[in-house]
PyMOL Python script that loads the backbone (N, CA, C, O; Angstrom):
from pymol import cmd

cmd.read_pdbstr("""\
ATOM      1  N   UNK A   1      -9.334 -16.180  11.448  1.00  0.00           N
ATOM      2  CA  UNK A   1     -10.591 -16.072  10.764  1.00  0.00           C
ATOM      3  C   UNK A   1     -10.661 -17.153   9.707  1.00  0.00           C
ATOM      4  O   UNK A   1      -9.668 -17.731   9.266  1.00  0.00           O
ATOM      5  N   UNK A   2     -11.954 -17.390   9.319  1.00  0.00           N
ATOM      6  CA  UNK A   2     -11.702 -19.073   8.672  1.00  0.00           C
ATOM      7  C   UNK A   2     -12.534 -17.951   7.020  1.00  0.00           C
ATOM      8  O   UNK A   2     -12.110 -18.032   5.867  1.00  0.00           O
ATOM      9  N   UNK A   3     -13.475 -17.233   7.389  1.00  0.00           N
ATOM     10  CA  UNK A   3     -14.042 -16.360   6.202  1.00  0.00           C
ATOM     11  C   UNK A   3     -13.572 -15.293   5.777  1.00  0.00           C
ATOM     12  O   UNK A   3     -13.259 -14.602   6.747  1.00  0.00           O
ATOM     13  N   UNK A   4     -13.207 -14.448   4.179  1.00  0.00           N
ATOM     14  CA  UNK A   4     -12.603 -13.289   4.342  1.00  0.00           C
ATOM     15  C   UNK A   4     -13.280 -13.038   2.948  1.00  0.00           C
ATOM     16  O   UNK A   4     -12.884 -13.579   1.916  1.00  0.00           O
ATOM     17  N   UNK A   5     -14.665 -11.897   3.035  1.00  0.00           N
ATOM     18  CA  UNK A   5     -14.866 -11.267   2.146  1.00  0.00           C
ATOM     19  C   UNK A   5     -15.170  -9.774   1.811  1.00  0.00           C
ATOM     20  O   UNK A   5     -15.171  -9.163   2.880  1.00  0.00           O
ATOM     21  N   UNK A   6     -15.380  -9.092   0.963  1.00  0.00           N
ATOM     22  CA  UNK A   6     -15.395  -7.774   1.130  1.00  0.00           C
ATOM     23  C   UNK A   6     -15.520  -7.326   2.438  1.00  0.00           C
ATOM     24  O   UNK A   6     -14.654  -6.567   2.872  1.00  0.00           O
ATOM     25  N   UNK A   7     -16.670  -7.745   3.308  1.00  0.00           N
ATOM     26  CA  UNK A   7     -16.800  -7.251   4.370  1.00  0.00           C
ATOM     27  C   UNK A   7     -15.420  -6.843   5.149  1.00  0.00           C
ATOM     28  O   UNK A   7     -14.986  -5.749   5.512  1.00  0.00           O
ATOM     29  N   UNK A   8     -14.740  -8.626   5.290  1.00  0.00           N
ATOM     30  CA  UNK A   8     -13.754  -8.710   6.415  1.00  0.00           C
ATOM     31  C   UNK A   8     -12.828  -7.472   5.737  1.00  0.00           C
ATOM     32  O   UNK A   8     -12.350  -6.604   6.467  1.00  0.00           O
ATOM     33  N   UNK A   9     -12.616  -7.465   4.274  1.00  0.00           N
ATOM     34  CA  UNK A   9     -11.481  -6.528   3.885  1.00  0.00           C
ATOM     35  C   UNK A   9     -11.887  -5.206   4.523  1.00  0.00           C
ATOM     36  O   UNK A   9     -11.129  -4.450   5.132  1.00  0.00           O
ATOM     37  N   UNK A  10     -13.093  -5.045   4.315  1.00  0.00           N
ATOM     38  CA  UNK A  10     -13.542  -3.389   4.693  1.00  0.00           C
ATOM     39  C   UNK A  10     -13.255  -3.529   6.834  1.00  0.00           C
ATOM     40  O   UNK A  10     -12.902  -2.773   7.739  1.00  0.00           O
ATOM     41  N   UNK A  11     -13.485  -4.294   6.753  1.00  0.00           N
ATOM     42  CA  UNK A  11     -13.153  -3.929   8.605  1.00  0.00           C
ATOM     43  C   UNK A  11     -11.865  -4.328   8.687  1.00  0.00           C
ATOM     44  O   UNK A  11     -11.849  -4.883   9.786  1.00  0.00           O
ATOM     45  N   UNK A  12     -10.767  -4.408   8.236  1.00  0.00           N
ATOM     46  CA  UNK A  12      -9.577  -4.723   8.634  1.00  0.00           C
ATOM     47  C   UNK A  12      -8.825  -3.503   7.751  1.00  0.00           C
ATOM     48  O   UNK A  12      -7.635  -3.223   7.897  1.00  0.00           O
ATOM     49  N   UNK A  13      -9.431  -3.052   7.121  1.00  0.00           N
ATOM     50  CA  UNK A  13      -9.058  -1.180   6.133  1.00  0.00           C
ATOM     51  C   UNK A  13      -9.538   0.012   7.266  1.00  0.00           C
ATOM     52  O   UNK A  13      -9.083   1.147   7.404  1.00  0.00           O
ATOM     53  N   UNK A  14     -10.668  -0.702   8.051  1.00  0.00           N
ATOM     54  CA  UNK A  14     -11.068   0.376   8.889  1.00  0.00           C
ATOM     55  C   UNK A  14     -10.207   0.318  10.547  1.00  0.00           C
ATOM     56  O   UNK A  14     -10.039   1.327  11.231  1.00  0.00           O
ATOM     57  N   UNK A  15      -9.809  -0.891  10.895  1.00  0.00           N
ATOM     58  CA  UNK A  15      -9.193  -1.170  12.079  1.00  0.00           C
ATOM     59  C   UNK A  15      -7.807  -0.574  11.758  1.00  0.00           C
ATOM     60  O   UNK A  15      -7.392   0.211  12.610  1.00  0.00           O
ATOM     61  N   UNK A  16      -7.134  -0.762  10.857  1.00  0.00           N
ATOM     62  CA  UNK A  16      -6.082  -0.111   9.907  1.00  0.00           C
ATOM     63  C   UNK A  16      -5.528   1.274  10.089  1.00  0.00           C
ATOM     64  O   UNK A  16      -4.439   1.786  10.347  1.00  0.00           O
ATOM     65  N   UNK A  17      -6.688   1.630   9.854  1.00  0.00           N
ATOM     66  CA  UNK A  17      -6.694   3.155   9.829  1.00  0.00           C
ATOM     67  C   UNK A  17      -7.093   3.790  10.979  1.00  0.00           C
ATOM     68  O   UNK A  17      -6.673   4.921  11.227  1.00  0.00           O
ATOM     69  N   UNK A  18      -7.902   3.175  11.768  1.00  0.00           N
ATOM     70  CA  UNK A  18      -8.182   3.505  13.417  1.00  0.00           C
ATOM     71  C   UNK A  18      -6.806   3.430  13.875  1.00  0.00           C
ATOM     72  O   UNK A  18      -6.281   4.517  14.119  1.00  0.00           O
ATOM     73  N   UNK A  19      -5.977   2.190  14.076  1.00  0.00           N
ATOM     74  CA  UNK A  19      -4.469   1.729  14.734  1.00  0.00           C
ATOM     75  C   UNK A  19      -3.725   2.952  14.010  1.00  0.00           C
ATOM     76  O   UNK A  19      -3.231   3.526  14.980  1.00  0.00           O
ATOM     77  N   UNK A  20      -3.375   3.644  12.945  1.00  0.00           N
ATOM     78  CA  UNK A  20      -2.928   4.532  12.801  1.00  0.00           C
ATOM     79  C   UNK A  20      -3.195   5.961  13.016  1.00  0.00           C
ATOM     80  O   UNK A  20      -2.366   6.867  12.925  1.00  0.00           O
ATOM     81  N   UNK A  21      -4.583   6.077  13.346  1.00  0.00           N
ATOM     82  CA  UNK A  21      -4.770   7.340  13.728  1.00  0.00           C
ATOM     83  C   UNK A  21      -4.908   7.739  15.381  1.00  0.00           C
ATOM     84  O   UNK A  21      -5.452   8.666  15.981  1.00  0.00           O
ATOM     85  N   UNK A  22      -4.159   6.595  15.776  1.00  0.00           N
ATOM     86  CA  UNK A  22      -3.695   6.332  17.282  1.00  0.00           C
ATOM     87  C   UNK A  22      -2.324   6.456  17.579  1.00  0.00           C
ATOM     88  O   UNK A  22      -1.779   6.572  18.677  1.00  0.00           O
ATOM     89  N   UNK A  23      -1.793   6.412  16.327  1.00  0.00           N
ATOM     90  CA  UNK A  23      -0.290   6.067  16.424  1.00  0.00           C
ATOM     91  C   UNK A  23      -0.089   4.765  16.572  1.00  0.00           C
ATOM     92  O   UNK A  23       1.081   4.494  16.843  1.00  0.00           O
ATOM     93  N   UNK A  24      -0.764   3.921  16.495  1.00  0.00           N
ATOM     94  CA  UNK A  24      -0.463   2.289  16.717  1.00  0.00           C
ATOM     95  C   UNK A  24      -0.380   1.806  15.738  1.00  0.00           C
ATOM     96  O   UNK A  24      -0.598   2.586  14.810  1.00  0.00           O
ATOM     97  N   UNK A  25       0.016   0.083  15.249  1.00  0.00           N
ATOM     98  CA  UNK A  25       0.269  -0.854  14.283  1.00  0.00           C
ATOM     99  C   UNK A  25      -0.913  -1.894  14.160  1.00  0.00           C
ATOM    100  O   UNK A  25      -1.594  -2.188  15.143  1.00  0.00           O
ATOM    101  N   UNK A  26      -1.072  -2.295  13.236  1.00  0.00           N
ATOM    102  CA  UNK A  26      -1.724  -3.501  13.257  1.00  0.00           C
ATOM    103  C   UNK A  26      -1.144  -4.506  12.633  1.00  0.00           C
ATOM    104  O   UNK A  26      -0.709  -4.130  11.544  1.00  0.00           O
ATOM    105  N   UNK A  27      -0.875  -6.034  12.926  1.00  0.00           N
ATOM    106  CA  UNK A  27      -0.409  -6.546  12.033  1.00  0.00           C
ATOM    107  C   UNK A  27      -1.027  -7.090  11.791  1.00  0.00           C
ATOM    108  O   UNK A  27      -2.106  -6.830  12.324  1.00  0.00           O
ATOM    109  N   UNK A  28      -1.037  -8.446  10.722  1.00  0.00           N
ATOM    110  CA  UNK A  28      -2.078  -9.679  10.153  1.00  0.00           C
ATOM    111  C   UNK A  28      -1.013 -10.530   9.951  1.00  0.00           C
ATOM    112  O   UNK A  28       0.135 -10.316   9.560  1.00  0.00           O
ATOM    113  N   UNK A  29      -1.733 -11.784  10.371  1.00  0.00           N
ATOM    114  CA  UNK A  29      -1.081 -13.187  10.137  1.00  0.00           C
ATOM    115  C   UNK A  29      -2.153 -14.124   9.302  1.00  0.00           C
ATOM    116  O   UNK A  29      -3.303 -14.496   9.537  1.00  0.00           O
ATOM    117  N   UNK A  30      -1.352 -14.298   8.362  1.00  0.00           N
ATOM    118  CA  UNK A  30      -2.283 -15.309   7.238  1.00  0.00           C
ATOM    119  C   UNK A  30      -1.559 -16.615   7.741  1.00  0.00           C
ATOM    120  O   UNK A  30      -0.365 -16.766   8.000  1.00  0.00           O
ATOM    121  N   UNK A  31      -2.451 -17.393   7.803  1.00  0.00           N
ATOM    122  CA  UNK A  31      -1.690 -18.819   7.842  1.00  0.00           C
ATOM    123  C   UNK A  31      -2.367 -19.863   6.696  1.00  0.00           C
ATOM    124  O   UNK A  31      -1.809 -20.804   6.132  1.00  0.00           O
ATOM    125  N   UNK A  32      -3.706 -19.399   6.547  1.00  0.00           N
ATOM    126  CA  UNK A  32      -4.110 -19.805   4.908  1.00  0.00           C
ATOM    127  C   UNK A  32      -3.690 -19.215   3.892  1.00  0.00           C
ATOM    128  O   UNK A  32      -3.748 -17.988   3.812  1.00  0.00           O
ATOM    129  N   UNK A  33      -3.102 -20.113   2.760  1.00  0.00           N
ATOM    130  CA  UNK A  33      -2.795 -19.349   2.031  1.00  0.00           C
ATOM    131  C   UNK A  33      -3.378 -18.677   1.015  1.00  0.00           C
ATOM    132  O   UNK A  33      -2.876 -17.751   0.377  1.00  0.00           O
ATOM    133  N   UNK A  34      -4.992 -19.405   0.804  1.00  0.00           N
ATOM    134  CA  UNK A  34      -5.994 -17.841  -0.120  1.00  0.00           C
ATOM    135  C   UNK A  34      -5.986 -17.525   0.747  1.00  0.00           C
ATOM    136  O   UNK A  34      -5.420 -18.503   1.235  1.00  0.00           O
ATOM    137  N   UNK A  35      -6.167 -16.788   1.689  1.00  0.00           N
ATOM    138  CA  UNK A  35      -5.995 -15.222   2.454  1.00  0.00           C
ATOM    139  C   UNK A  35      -5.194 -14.837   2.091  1.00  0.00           C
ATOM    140  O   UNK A  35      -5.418 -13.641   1.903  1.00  0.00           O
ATOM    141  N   UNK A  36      -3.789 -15.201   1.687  1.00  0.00           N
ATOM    142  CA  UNK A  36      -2.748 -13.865   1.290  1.00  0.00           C
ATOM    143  C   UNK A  36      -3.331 -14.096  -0.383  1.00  0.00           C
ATOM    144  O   UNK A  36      -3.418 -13.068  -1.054  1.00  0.00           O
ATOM    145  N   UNK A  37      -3.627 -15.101  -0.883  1.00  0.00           N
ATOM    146  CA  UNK A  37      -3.906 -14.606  -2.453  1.00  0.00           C
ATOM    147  C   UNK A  37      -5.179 -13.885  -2.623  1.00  0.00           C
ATOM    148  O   UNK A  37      -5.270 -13.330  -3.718  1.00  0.00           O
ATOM    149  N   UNK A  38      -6.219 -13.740  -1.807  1.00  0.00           N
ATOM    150  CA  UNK A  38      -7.457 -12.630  -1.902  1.00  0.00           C
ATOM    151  C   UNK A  38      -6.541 -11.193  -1.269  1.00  0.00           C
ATOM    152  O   UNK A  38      -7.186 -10.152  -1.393  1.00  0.00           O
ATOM    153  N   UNK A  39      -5.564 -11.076  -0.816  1.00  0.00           N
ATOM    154  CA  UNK A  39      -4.899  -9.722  -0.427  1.00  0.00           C
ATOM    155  C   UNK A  39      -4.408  -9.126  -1.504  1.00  0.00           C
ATOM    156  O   UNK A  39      -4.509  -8.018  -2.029  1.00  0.00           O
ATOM    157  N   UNK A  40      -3.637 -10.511  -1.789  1.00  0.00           N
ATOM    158  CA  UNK A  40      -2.855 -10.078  -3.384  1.00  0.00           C
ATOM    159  C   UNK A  40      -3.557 -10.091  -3.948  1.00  0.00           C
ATOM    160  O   UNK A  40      -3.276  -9.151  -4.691  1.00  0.00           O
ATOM    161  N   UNK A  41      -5.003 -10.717  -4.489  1.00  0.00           N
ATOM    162  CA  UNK A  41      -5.355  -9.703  -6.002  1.00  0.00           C
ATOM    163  C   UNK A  41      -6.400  -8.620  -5.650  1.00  0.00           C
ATOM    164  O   UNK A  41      -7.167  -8.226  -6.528  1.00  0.00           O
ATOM    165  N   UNK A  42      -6.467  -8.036  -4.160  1.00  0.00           N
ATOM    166  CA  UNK A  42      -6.954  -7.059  -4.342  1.00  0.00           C
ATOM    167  C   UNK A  42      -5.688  -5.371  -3.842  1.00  0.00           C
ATOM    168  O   UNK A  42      -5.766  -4.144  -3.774  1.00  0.00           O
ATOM    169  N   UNK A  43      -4.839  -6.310  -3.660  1.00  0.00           N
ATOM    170  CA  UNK A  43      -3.983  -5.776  -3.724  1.00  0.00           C
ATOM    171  C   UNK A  43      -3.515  -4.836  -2.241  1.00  0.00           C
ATOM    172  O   UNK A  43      -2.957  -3.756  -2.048  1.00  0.00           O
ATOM    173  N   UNK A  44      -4.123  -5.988  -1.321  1.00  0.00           N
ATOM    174  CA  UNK A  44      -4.005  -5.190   0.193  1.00  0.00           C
ATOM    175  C   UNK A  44      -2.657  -5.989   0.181  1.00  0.00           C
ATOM    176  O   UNK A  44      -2.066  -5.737   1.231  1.00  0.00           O
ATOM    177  N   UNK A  45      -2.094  -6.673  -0.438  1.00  0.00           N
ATOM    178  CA  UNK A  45      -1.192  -7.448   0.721  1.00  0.00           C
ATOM    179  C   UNK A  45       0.487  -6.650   0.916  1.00  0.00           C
ATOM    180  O   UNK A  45       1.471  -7.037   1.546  1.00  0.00           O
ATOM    181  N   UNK A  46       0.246  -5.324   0.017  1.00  0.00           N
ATOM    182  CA  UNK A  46       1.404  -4.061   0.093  1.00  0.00           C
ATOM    183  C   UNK A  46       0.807  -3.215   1.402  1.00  0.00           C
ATOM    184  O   UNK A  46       1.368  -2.845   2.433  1.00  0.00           O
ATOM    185  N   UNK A  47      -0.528  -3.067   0.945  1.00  0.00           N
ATOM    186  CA  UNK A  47      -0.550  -2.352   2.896  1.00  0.00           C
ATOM    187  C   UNK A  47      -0.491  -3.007   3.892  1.00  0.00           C
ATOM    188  O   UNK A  47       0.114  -2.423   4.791  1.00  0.00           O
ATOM    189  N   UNK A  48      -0.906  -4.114   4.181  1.00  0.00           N
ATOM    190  CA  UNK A  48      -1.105  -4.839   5.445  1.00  0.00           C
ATOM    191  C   UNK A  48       0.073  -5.445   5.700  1.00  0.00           C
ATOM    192  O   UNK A  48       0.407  -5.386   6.884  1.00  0.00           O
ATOM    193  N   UNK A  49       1.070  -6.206   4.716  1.00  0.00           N
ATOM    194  CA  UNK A  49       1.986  -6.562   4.569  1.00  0.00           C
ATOM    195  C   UNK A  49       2.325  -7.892   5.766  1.00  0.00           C
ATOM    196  O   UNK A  49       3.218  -7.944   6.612  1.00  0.00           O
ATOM    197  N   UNK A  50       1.312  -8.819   5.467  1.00  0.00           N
ATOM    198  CA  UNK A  50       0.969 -10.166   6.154  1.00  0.00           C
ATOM    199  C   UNK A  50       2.211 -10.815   6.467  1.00  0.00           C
ATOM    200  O   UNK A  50       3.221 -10.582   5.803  1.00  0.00           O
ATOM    201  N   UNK A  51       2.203 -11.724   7.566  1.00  0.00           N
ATOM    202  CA  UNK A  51       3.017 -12.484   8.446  1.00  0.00           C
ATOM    203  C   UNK A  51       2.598 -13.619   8.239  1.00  0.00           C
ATOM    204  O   UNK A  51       1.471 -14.028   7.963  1.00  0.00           O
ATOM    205  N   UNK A  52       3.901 -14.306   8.434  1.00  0.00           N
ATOM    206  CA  UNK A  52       2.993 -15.678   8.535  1.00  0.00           C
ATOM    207  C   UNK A  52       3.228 -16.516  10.083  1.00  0.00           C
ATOM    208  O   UNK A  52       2.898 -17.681  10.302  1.00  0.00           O
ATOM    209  N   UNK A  53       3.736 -15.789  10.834  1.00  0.00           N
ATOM    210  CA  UNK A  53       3.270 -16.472  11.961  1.00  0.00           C
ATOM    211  C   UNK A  53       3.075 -14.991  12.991  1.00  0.00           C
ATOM    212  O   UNK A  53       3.344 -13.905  12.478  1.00  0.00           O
ATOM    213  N   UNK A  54       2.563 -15.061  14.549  1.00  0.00           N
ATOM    214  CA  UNK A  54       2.376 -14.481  14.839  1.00  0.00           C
ATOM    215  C   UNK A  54       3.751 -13.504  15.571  1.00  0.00           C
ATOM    216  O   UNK A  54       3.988 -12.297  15.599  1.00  0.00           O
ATOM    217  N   UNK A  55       4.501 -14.792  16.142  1.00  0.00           N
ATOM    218  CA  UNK A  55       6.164 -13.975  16.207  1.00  0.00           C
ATOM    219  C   UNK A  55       6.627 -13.134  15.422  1.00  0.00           C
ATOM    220  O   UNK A  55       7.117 -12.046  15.725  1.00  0.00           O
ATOM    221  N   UNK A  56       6.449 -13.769  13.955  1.00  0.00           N
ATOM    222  CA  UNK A  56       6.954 -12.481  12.831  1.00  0.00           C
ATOM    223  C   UNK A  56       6.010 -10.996  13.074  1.00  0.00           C
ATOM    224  O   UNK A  56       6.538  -9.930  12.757  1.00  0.00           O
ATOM    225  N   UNK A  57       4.812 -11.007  13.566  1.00  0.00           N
ATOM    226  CA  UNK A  57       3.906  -9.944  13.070  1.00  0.00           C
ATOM    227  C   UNK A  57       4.574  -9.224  14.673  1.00  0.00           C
ATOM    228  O   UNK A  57       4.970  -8.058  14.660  1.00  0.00           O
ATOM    229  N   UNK A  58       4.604  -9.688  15.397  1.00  0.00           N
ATOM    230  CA  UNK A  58       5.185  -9.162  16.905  1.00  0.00           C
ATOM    231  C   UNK A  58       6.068  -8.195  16.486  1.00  0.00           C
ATOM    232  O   UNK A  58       6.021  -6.976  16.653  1.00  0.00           O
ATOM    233  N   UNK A  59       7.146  -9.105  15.735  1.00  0.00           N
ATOM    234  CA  UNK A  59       8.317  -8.632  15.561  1.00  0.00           C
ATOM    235  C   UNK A  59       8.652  -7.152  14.417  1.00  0.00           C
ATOM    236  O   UNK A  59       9.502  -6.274  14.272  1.00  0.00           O
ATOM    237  N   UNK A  60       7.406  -7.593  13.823  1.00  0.00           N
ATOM    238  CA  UNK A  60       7.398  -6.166  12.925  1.00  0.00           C
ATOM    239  C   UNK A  60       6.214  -5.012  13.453  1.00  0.00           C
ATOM    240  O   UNK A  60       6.202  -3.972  12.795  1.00  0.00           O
ATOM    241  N   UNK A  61       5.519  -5.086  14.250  1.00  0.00           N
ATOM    242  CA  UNK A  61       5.363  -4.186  15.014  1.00  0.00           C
ATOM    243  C   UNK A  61       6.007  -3.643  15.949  1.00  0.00           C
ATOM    244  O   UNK A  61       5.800  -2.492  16.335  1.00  0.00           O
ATOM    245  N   UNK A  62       6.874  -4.429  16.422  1.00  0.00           N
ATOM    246  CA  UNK A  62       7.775  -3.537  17.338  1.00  0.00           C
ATOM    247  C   UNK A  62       8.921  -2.618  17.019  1.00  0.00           C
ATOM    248  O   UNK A  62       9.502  -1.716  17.622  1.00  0.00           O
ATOM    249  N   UNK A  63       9.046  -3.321  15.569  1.00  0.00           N
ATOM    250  CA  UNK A  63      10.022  -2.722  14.422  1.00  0.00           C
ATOM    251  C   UNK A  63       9.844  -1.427  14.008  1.00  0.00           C
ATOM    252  O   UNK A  63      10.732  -0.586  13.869  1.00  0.00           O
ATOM    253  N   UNK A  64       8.771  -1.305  13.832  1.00  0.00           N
ATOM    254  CA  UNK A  64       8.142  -0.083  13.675  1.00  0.00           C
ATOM    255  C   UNK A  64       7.740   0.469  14.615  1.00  0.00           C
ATOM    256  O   UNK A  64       7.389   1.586  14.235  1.00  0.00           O
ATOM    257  N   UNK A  65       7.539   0.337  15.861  1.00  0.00           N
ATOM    258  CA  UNK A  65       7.461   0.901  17.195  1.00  0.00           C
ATOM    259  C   UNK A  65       8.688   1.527  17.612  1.00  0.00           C
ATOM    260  O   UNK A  65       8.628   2.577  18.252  1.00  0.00           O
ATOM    261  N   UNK A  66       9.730   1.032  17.340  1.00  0.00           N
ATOM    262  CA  UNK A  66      11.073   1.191  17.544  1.00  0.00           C
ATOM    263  C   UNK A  66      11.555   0.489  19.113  1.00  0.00           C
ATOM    264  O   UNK A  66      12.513   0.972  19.716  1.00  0.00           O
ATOM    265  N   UNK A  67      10.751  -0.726  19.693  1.00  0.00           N
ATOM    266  CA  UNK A  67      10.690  -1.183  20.795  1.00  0.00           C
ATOM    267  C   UNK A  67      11.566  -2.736  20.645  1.00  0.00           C
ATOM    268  O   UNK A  67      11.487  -3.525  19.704  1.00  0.00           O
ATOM    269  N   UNK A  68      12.465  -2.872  21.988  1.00  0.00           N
ATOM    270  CA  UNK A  68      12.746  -3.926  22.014  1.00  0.00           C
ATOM    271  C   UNK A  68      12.224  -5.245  21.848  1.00  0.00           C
ATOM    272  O   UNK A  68      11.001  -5.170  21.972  1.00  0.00           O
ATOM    273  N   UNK A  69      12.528  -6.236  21.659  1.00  0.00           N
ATOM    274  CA  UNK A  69      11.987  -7.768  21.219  1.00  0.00           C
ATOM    275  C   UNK A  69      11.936  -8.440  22.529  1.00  0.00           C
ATOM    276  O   UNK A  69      10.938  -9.111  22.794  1.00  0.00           O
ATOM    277  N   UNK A  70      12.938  -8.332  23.414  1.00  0.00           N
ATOM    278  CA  UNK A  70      12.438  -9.205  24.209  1.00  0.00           C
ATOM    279  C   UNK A  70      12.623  -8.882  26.014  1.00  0.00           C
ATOM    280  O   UNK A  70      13.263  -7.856  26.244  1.00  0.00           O
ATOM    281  N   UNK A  71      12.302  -9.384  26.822  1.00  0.00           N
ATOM    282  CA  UNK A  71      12.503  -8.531  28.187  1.00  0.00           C
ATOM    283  C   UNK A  71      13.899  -8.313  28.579  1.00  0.00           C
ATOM    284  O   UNK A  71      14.446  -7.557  29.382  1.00  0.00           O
ATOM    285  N   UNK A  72      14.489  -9.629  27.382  1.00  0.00           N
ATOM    286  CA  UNK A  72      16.347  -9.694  28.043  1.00  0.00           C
ATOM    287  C   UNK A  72      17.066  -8.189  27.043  1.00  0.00           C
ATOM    288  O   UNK A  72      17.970  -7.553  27.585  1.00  0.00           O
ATOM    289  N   UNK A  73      16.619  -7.795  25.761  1.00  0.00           N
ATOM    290  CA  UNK A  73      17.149  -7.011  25.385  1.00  0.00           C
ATOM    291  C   UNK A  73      16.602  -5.536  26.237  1.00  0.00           C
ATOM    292  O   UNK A  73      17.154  -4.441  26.129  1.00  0.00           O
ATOM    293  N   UNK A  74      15.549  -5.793  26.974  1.00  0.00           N
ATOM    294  CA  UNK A  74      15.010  -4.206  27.285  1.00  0.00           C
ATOM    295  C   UNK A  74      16.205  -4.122  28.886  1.00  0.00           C
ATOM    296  O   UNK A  74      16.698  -3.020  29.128  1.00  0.00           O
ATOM    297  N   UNK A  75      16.483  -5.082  29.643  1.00  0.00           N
ATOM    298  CA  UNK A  75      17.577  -5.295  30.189  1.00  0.00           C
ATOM    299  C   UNK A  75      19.099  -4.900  29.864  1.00  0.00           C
ATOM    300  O   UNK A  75      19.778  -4.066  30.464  1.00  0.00           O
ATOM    301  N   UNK A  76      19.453  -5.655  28.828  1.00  0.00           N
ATOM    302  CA  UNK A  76      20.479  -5.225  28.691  1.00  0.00           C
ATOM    303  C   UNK A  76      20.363  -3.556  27.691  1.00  0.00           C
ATOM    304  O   UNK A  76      21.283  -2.743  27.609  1.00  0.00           O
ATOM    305  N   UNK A  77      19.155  -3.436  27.119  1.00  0.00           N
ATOM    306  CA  UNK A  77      19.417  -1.649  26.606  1.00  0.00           C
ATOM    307  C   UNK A  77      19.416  -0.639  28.465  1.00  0.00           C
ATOM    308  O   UNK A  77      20.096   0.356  28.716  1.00  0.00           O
ATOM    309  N   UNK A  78      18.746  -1.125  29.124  1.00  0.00           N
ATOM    310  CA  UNK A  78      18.752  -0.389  30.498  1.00  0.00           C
ATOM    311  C   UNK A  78      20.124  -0.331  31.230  1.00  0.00           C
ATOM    312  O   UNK A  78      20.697   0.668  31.664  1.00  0.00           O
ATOM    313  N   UNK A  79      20.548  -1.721  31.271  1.00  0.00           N
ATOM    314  CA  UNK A  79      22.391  -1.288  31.691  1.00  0.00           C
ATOM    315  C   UNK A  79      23.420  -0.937  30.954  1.00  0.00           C
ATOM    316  O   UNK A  79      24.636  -0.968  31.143  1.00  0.00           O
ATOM    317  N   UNK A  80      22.567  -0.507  29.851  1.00  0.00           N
ATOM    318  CA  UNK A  80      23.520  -0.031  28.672  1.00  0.00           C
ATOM    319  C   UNK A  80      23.518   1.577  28.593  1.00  0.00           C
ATOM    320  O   UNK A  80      24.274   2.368  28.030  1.00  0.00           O
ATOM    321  N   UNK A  81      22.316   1.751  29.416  1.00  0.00           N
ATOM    322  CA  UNK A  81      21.906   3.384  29.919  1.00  0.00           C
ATOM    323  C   UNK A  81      22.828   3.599  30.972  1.00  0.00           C
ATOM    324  O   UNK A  81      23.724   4.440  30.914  1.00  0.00           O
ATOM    325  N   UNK A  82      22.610   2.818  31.974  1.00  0.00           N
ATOM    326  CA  UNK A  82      23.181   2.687  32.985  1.00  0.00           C
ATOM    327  C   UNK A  82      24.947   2.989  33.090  1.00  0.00           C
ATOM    328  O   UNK A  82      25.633   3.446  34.004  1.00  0.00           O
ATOM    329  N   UNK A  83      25.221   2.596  31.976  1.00  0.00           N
ATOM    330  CA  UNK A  83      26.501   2.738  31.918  1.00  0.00           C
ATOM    331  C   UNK A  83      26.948   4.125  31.653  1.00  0.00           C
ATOM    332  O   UNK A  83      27.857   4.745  32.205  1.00  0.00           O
ATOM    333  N   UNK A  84      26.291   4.431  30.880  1.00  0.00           N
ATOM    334  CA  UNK A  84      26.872   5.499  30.562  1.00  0.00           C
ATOM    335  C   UNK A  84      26.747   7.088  30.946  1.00  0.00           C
ATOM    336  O   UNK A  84      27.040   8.208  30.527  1.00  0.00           O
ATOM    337  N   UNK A  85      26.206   6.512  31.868  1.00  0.00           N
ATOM    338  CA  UNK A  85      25.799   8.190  33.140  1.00  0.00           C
ATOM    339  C   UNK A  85      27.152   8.317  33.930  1.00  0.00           C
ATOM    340  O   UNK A  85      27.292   9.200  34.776  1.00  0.00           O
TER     341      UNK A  85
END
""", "prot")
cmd.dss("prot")
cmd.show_as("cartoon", "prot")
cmd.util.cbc("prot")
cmd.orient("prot")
């Protein structure tokens, strides 16, 4: 997004809270950096808790998903099941 004002804050508080009342995550990737300083002084940037690239935001949704990172670890957690039957 190249614009971010009340509005965008109010639909990304409401997508927020939709993704959680799904049980899902949302993440955000700032790659400008006023976007994370309009977070920080309104003080979203403790809830949303911005990324700065999109790998990182992957990576912390899955973190909190409790889901593997990559197809080779969902592999080796499967013969790691495997083993132990």
């Amino acid at each position: 997004m190249t614009f971010l004002d009340c509005s965008t804050l109010s639909l990304l508080c409401r997508a927020r809270r939709r993704a959680l009342e799904r049980d899902g995550q949302l993440a955000l990737v700032c790659i400008r950096p006023w976007h994370l300083r309009i977070l920080t002084a309104v003080d979203l940037n403790t809830l949303f808790k911005p990324c700065a690239t999109v790998q990182e935001a992957l990576n912390s949704v899955r973190r909190a998903l409790g889901t593997p990172h990559s197809r080779a670890e969902r592999r080796t957690d499967s013969r790691r099941g495997d083993s132990d039957s």
